[in-house]
C-alpha positions in Angstrom: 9.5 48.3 37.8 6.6 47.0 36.5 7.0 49.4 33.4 10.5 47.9 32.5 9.1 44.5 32.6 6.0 45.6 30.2 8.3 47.3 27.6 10.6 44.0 27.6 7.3 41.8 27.5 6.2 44.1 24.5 9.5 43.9 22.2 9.3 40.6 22.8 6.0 40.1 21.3 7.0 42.5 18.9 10.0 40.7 17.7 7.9 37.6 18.2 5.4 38.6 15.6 8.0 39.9 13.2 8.8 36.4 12.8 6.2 35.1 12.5 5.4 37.6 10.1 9.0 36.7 8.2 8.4 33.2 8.1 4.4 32.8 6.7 5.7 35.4 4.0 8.4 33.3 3.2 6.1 30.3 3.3 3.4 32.1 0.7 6.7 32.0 -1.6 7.9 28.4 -0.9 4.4 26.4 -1.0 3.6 26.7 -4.5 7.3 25.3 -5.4 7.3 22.7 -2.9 3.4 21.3 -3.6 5.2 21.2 -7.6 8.5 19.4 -6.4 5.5 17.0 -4.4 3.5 16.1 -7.9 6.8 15.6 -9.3 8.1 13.0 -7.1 5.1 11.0 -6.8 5.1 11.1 -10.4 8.2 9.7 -10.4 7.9 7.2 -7.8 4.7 5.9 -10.0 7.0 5.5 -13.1 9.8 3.9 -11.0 6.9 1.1 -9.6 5.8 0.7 -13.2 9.7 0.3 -13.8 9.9 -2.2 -11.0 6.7 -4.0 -12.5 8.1 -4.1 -15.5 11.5 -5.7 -14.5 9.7 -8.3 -12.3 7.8 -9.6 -15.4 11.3 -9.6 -17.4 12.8 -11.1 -14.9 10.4 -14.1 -14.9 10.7 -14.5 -18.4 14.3 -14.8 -18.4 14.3 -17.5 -15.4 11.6 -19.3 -17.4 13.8 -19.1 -20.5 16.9 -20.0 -18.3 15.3 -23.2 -16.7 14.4 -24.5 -20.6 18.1 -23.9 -21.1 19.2 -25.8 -18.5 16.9 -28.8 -19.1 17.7 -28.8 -22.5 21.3 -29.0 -22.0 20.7 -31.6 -19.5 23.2 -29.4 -16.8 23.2 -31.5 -13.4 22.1 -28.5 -10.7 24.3 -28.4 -7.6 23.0 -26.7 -5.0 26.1 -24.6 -3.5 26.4 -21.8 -1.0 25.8 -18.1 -2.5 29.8 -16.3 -3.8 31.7 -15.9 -0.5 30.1 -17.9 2.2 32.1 -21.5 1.6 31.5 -24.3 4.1 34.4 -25.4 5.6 
């Protein structure tokens, strides 16, 4: 009886260690294009912060610009509730 049991225990570690075998092969094959796709994202996600910086410091120039505009033309401001949301 004990015999049965310490074949079943062994192709059990057997198919355990196949596995484990299967999946660290697989994983020398997969690292080197995953650390890649890594740099390449955090590249991009530095050119999309510079992107963001970017449009921040356009976006204040054209408020500026907008607000000279505005008090130039003399427009009255009327401070309203935003598209959608009316009082009532």
């Amino acid at each position: 009886m004990n015999d049965a049991r310490f074949k079943r225990m062994a192709k059990e570690y057997e198919a355990l260690r196949s596995t484990q075998n299967t999946i660290m092969d697989g994983l020398e094959d997969v690292l080197p294009a995953m650390a890649s796709a890594i740099d390449a994202n955090s590249k991009g996600i530095q050119e999309n912060r510079e992107a963001i910086q970017e449009n921040r410091e356009a976006i204040l120039v054209n408020t500026s610009m907008l607000q000279a505009i505005i008090e130039h033309l003399e427009v009255p401001y009327e401070e309203k509730p935003p598209m959608g949301f009316r009082q009532g």
